[in-house]
DODRENZA-344922 format. One record per residue (C-alpha): residue number from 1; x, y, z. Coordinates in steps of 0.25 Angstrom, whole numbers, plus 5000, padded with zeros to 4 digits. Layout:
@resi: NUM u: X v: Y w: Z $
...
//
This chain:
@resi: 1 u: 4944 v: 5113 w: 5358 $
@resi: 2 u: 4948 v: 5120 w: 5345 $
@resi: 3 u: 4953 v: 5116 w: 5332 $
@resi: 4 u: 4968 v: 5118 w: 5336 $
@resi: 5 u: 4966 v: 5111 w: 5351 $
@resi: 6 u: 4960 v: 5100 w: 5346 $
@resi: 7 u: 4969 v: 5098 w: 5333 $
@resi: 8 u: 4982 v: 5098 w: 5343 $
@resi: 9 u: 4975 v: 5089 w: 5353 $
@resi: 10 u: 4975 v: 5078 w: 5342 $
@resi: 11 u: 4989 v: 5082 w: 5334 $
@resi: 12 u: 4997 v: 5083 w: 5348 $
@resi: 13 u: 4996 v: 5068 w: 5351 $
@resi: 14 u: 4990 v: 5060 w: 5338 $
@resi: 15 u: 4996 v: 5048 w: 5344 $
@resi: 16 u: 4985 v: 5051 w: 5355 $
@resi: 17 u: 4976 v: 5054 w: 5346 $
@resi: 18 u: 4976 v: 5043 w: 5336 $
@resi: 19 u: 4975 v: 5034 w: 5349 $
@resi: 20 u: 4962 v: 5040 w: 5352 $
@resi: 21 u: 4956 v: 5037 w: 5340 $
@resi: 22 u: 4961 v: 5023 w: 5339 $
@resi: 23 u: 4956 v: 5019 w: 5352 $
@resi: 24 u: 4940 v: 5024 w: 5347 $
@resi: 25 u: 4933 v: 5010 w: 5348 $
@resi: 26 u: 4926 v: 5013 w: 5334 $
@resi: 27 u: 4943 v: 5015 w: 5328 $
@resi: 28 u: 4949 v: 5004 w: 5336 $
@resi: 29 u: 4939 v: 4993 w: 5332 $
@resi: 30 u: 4939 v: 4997 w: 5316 $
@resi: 31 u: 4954 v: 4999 w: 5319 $
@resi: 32 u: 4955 v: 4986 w: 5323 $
@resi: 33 u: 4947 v: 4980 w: 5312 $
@resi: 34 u: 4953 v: 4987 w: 5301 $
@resi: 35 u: 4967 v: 4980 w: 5309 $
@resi: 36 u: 4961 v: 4967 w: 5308 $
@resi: 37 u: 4955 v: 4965 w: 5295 $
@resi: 38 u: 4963 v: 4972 w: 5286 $
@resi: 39 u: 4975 v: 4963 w: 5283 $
@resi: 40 u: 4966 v: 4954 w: 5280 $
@resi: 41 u: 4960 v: 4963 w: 5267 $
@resi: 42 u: 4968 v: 4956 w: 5253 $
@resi: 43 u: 4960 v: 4964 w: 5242 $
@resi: 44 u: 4953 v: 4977 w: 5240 $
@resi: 45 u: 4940 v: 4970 w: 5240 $
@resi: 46 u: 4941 v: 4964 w: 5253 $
@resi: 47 u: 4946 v: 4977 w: 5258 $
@resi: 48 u: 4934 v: 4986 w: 5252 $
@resi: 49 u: 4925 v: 4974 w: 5257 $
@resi: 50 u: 4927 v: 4974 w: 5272 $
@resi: 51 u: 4921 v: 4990 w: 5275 $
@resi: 52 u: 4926 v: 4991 w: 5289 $
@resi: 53 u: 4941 v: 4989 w: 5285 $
@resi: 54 u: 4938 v: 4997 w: 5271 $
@resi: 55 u: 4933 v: 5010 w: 5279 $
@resi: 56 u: 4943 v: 5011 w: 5289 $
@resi: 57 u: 4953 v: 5010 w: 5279 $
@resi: 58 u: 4946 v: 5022 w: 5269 $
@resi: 59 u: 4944 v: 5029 w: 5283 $
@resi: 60 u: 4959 v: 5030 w: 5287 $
@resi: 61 u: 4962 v: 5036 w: 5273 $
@resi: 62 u: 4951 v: 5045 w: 5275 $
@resi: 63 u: 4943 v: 5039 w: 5265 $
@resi: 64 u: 4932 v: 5035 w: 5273 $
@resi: 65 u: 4921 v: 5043 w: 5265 $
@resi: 66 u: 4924 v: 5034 w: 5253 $
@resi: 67 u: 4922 v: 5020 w: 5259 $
@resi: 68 u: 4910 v: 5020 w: 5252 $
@resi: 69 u: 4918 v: 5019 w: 5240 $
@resi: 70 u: 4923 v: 5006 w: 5240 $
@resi: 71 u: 4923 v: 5004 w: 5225 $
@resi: 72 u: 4932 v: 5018 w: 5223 $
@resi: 73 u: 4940 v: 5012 w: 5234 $
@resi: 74 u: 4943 v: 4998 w: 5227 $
@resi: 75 u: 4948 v: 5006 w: 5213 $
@resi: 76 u: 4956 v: 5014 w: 5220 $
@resi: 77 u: 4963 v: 5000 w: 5227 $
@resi: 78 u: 4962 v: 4993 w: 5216 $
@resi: 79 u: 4971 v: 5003 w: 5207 $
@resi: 80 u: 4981 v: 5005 w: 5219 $
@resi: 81 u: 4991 v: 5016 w: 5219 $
@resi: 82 u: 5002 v: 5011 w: 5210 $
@resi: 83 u: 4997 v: 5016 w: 5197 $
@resi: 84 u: 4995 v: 5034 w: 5199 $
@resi: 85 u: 4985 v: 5034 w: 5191 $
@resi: 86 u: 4976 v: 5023 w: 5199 $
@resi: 87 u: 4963 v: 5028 w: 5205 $
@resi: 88 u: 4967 v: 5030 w: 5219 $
@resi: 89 u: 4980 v: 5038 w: 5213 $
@resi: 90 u: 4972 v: 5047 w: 5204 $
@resi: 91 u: 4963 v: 5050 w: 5215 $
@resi: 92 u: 4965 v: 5065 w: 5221 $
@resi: 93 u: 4963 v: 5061 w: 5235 $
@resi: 94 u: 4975 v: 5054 w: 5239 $
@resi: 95 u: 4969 v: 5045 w: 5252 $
@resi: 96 u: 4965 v: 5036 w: 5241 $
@resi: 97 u: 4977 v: 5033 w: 5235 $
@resi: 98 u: 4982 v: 5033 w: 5251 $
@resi: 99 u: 4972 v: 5022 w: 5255 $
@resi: 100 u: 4976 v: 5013 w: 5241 $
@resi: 101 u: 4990 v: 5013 w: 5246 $
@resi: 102 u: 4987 v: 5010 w: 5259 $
@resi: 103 u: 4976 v: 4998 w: 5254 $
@resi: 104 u: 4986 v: 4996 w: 5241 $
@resi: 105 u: 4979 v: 4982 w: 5237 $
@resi: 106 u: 4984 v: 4986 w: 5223 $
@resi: 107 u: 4997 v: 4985 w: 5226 $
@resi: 108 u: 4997 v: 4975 w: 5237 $
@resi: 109 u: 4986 v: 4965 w: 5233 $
@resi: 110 u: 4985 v: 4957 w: 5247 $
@resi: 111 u: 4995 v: 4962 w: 5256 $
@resi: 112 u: 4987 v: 4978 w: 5254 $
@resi: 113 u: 4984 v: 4977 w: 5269 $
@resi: 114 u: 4996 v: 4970 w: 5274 $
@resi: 115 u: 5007 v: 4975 w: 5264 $
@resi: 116 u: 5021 v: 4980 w: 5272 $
@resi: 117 u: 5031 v: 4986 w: 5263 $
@resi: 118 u: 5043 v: 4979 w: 5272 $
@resi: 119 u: 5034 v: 4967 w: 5272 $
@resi: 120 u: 5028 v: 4965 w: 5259 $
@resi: 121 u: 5037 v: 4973 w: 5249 $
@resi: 122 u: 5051 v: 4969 w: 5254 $
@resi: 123 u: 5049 v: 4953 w: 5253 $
@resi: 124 u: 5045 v: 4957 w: 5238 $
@resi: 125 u: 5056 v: 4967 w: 5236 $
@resi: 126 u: 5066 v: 4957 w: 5240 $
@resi: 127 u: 5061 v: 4945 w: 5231 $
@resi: 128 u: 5063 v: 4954 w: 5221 $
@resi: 129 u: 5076 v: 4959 w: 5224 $
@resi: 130 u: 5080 v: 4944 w: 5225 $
@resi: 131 u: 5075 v: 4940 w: 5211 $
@resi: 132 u: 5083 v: 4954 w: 5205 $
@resi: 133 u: 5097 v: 4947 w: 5213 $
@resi: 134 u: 5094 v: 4934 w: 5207 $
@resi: 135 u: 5089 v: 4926 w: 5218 $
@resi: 136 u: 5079 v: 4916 w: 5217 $
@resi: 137 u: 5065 v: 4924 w: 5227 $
@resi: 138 u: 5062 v: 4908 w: 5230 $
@resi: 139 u: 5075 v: 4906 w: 5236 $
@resi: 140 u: 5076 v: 4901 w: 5250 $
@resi: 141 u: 5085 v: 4913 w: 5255 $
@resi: 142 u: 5074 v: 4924 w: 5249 $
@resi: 143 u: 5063 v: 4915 w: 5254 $
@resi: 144 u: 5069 v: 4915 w: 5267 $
@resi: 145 u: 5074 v: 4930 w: 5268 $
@resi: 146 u: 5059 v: 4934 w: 5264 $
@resi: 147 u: 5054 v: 4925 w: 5276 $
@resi: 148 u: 5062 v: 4932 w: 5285 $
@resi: 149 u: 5059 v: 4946 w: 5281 $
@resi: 150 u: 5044 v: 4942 w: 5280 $
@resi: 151 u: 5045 v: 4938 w: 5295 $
@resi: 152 u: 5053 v: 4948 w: 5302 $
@resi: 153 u: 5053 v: 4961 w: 5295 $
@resi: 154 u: 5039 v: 4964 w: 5301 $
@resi: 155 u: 5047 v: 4962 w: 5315 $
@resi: 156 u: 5056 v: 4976 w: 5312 $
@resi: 157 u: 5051 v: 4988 w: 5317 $
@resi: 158 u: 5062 v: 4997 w: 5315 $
@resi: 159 u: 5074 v: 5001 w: 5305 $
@resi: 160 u: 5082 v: 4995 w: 5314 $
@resi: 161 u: 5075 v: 4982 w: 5317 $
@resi: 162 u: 5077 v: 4981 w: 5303 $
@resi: 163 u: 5092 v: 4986 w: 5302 $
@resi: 164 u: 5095 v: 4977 w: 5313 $
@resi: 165 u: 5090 v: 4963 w: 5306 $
@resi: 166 u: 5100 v: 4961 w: 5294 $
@resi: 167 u: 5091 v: 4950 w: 5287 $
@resi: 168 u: 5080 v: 4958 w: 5286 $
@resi: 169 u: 5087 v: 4971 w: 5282 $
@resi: 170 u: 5094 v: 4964 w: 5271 $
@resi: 171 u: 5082 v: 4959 w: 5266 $
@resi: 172 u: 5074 v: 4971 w: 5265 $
@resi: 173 u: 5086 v: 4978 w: 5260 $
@resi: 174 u: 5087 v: 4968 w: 5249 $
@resi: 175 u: 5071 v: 4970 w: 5245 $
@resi: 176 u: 5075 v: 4985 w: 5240 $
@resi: 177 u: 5089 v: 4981 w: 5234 $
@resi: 178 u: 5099 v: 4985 w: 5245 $
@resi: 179 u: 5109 v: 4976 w: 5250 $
@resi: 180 u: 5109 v: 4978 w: 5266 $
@resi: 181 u: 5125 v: 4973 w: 5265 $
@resi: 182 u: 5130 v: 4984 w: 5256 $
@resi: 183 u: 5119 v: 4994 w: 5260 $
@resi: 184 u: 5121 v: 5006 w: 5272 $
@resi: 185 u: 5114 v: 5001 w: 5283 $
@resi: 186 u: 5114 v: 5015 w: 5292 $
@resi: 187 u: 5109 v: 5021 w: 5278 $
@resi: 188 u: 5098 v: 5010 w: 5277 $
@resi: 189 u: 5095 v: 5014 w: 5291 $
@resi: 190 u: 5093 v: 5028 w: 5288 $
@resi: 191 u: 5086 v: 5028 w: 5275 $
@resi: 192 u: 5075 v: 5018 w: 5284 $
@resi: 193 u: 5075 v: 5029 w: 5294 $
@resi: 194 u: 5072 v: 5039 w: 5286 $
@resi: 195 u: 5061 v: 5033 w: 5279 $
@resi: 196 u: 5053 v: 5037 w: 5265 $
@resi: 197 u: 5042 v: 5048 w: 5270 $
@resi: 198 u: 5052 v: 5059 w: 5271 $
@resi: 199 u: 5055 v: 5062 w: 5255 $
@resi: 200 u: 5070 v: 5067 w: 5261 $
@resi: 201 u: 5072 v: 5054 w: 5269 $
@resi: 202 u: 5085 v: 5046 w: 5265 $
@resi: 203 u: 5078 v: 5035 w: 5258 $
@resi: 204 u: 5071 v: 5042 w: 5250 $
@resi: 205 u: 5082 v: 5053 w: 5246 $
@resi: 206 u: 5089 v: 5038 w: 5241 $
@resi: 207 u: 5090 v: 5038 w: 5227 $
@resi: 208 u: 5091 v: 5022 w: 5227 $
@resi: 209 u: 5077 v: 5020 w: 5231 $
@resi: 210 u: 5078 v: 5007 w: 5235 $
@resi: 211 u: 5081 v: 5012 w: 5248 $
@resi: 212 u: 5069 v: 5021 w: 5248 $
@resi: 213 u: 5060 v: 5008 w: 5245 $
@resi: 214 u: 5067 v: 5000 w: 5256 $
@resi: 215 u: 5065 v: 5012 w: 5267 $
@resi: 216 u: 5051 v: 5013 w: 5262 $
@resi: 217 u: 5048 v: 4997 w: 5265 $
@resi: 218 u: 5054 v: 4999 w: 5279 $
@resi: 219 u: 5046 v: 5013 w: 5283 $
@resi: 220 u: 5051 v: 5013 w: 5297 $
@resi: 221 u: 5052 v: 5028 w: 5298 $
@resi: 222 u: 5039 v: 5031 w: 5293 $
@resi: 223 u: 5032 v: 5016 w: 5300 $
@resi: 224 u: 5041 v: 5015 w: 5312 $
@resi: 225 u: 5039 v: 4999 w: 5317 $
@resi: 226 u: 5029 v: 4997 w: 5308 $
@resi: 227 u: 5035 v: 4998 w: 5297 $
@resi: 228 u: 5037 v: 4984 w: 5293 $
@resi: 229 u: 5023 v: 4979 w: 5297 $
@resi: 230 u: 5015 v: 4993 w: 5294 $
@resi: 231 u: 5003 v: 4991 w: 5281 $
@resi: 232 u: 4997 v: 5003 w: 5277 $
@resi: 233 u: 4984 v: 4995 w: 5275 $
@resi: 234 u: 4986 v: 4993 w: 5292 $
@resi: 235 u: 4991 v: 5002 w: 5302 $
@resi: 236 u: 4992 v: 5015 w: 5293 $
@resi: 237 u: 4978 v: 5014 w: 5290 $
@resi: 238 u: 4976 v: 5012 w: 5303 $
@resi: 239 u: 4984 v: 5024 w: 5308 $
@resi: 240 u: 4977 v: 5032 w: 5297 $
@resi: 241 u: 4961 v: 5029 w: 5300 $
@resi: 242 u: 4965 v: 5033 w: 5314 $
@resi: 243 u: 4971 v: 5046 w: 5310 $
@resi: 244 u: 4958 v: 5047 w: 5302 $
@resi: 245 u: 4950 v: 5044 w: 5314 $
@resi: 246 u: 4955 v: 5055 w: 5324 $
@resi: 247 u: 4954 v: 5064 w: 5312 $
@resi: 248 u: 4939 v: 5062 w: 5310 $
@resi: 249 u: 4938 v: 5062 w: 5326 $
@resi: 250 u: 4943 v: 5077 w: 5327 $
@resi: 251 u: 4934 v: 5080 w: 5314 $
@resi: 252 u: 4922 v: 5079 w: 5322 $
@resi: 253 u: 4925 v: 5088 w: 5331 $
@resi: 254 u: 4933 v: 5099 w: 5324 $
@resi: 255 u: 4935 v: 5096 w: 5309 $
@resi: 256 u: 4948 v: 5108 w: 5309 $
@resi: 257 u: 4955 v: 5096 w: 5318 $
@resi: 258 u: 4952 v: 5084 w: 5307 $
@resi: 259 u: 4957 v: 5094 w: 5295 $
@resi: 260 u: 4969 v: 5097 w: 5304 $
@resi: 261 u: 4972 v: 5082 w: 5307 $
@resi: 262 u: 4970 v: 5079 w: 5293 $
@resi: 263 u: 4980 v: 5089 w: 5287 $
@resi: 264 u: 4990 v: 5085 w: 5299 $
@resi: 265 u: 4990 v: 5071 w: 5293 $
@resi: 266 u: 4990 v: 5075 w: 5278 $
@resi: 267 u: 5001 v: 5086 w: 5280 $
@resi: 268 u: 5013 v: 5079 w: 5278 $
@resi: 269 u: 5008 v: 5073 w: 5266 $
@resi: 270 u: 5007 v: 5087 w: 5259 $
@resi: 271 u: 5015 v: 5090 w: 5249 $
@resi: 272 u: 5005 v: 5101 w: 5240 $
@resi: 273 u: 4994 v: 5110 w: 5242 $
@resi: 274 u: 4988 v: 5104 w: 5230 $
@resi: 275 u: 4986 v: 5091 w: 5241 $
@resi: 276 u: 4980 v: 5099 w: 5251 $
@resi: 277 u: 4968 v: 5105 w: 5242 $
@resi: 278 u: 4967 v: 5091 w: 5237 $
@resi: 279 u: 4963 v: 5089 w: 5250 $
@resi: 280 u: 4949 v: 5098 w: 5256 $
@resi: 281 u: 4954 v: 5095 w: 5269 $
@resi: 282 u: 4968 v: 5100 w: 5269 $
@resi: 283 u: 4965 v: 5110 w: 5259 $
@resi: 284 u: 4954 v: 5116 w: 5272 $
@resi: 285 u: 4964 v: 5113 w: 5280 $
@resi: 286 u: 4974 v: 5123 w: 5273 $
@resi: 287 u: 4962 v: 5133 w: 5269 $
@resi: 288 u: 4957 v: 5134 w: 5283 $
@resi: 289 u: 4973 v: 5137 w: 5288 $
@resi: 290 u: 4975 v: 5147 w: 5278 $
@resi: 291 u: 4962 v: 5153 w: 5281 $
@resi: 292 u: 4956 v: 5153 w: 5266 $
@resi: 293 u: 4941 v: 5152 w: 5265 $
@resi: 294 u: 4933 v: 5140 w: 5258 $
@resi: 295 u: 4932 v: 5146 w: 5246 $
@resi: 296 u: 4948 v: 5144 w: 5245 $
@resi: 297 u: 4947 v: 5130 w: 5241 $
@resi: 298 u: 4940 v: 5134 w: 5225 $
@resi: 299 u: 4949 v: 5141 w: 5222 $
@resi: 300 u: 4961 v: 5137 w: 5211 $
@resi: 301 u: 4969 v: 5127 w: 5217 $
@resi: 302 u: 4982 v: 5131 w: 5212 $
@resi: 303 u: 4980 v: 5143 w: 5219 $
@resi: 304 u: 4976 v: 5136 w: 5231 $
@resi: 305 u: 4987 v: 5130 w: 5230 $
@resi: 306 u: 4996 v: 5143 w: 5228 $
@resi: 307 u: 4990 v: 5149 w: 5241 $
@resi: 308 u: 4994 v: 5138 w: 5248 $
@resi: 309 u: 5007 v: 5138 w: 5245 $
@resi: 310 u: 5008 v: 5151 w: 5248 $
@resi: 311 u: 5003 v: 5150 w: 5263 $
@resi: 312 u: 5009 v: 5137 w: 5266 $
@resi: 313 u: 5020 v: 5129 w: 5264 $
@resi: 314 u: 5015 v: 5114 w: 5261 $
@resi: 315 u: 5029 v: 5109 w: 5267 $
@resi: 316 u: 5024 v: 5113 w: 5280 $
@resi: 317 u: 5014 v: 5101 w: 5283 $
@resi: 318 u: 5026 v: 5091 w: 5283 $
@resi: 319 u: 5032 v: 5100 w: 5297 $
@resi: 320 u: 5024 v: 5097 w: 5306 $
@resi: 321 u: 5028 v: 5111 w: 5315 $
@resi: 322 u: 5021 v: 5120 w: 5303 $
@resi: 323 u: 5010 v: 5106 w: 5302 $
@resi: 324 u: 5008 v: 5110 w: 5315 $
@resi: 325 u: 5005 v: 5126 w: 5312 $
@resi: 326 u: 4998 v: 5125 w: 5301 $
@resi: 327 u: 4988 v: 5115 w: 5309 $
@resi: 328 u: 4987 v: 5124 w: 5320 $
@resi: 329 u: 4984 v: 5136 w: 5309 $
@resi: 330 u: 4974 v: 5127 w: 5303 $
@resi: 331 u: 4967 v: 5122 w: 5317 $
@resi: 332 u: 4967 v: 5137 w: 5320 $
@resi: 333 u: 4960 v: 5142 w: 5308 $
@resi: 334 u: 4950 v: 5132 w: 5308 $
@resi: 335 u: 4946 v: 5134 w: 5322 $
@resi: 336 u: 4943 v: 5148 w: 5319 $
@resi: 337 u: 4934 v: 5145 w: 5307 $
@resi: 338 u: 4928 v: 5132 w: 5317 $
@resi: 339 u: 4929 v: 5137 w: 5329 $
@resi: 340 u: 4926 v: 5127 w: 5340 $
@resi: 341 u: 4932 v: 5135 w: 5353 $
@resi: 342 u: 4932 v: 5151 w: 5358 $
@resi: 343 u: 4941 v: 5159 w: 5350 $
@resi: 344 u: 4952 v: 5158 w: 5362 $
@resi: 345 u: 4955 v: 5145 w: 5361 $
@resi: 346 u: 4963 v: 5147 w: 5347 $
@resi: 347 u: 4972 v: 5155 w: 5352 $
@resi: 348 u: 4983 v: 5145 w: 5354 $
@resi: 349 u: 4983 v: 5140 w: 5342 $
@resi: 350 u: 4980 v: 5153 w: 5335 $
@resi: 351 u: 4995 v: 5156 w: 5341 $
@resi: 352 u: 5003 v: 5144 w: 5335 $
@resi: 353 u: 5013 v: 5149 w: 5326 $
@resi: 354 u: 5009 v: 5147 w: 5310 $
@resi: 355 u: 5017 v: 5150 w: 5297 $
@resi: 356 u: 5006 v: 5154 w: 5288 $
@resi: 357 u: 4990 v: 5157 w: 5287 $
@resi: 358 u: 4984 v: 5168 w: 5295 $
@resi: 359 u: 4991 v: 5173 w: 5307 $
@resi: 360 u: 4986 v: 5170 w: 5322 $
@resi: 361 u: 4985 v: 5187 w: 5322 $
@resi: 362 u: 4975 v: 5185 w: 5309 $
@resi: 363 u: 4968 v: 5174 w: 5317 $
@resi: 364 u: 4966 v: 5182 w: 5329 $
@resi: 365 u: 4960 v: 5191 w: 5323 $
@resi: 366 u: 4948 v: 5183 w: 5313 $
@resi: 367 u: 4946 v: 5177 w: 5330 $
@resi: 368 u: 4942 v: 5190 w: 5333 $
@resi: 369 u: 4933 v: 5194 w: 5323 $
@resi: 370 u: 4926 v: 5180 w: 5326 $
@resi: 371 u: 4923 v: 5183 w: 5341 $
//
């Protein structure tokens, strides 16, 4: 099966795809354990200690090759990300500073493995908030309201689960400053609804950013039911050593679909070219599209830069329509330098419509001198 073929196989149904890999006997038993042990880490030291748990978590940020460095590893969570010029924040690979906030001991202490924004930082918001509107944080009313968020919010599952339970909503509310009696309810539905990863959402359009914070603790566009119980040191991790996982599986067969997977999942993170050539895999991913030899990649990278931009628009890997044609571009092109079928069996792909790079008429013809 070639490039294309076998990257579509895989892209059409990721659903399917990550279910294959989870049920490997050799994922589901480090899955599981990982599941098991790792609420249970408190410090960076127990974390770093206990190497099964330590390698699946450097392994599902892509970091497996550094495992070994375990003392680079403690530095870069002990100075967490707070501070931009920490270690891991000064360091030009950005999983680094990925994997600190997913482990963020720094900021977290204990609760790193457990910590729940709608858990965890709304109890401690609205203390606060008390103490700013005179009341006393020991007092039996704030003692009691706190009890009964701690022991039903992990119970919602959706906006309007918590829409619909008054007691909560008003607390919440209340952790960010915003008094649910005076507020807009249908507008505190829509800012919720719209979420914090679109930089255009409601929320975040809000000059008042409290309402931004308060969307941002209750995620449910972007966590759906989860996102009141979701840790980033749990299920994400997990999520992410599998995507890593099936990566790696269609690597051994055909390295042009793990560079096509890869970039599939970086894409929407783009926002320069300067990230890309950061990046050798992207970067061969874009070269090889474009049809530019090796010897592309020393040269200036401002003016790398500058022919990029002239052949592509960096927008375009947010949409997944042009995503789609670029991939397909890229699939094609790397097969014709890696064949792994007959020449026939890239006419398909050679025929889906793309925007920019060599033309399917231009790619016909390099075929034929070929055969």
């Amino acid at each position: 099966m070639n490039t294309y073929l076998s990257f579509q196989l895989i892209v059409r149904d990721m659903a399917k795809s990550i279910e294959r890999v989870e049920k490997q006997p050799t994922v589901d038993r480090e899955t599981k354990y990982y599941l098991e042990n790792i609420s249970k880490v408190k410090t960076i030291d127990e974390f770093v200690k206990d190497d099964r748990l330590f390698r699946y978590a450097m392994k599902a940020h892509g970091l497996e090759d550094m495992t070994y460095a375990k003392a680079f590893m403690v530095k870069a969570l002990k100075e967490g990300t707070a501070d931009p010029d920490s270690f891991a924040n000064k360091l030009q690979d950005k999983r680094y500073a990925e994997f600190v906030n997913t482990y963020n001991f720094a900021r977290y202490g204990e609760l790193a493995t457990v910590y729940n924004k709608a858990q965890h930082e709304v109890p401690g918001n609205y203390i606060m908030q008390a103490e700013i509107a005179g009341l006393d944080p020991d007092s039996p009313y704030v003692k009691q309201e706190t009890a009964y968020y701690r022991a039903n919010i992990g119970k919602i599952t959706s906006i309007e689960g918590l829409m619909g339970n008054g007691r909560l909503l008003t607390y919440a509310m209340a952790a960010y400053g915003l008094d649910s009696a005076s507020e807009n309810l249908d507008y505190i539905e829509e800012l919720l609804a719209g979420g914090v990863r679109d930089p255009n959402s409601p929320a975040n359009k809000e000059e008042d950013k409290r309402y931004t914070a308060f969307v941002a603790a209750f995620d449910f566009e972007a966590l759906g039911p989860n996102a009141t119980t979701t840790t980033r040191a749990q299920q994400p991790s997990i999520d992410k050593y599998l995507r890593q996982t099936l990566e790696e599986n269609a690597g051994e067969t055909n390295e042009g679909v793990r560079l096509a997977l890869y970039f599939e999942r970086k894409a929407s993170s783009l926002t320069n070219f300067y990230a890309i050539l950061a990046d050798p895999a992207l970067a061969e991913v874009v070269r090889t599209t474009l049809s530019l030899p090796d010897s592309f990649a020393s040269a200036d990278i401002d003016q790398q830069v500058k022919y990029f931009e002239s052949k592509l628009d960096i927008e375009d890997f947010t949409d997944p329509k042009r995503l789609e044609k670029f991939l397909t571009r890229f699939t094609t092109m790397w097969e014709l330098e890696n064949p792994t079928t007959t020449p026939q069996s890239l006419i398909t792909s050679l025929f889906q419509p793309v925007d920019y790079g060599i033309s399917a008429n231009v790619l016909f013809a390099i075929q034929s001198m070929k055969r």
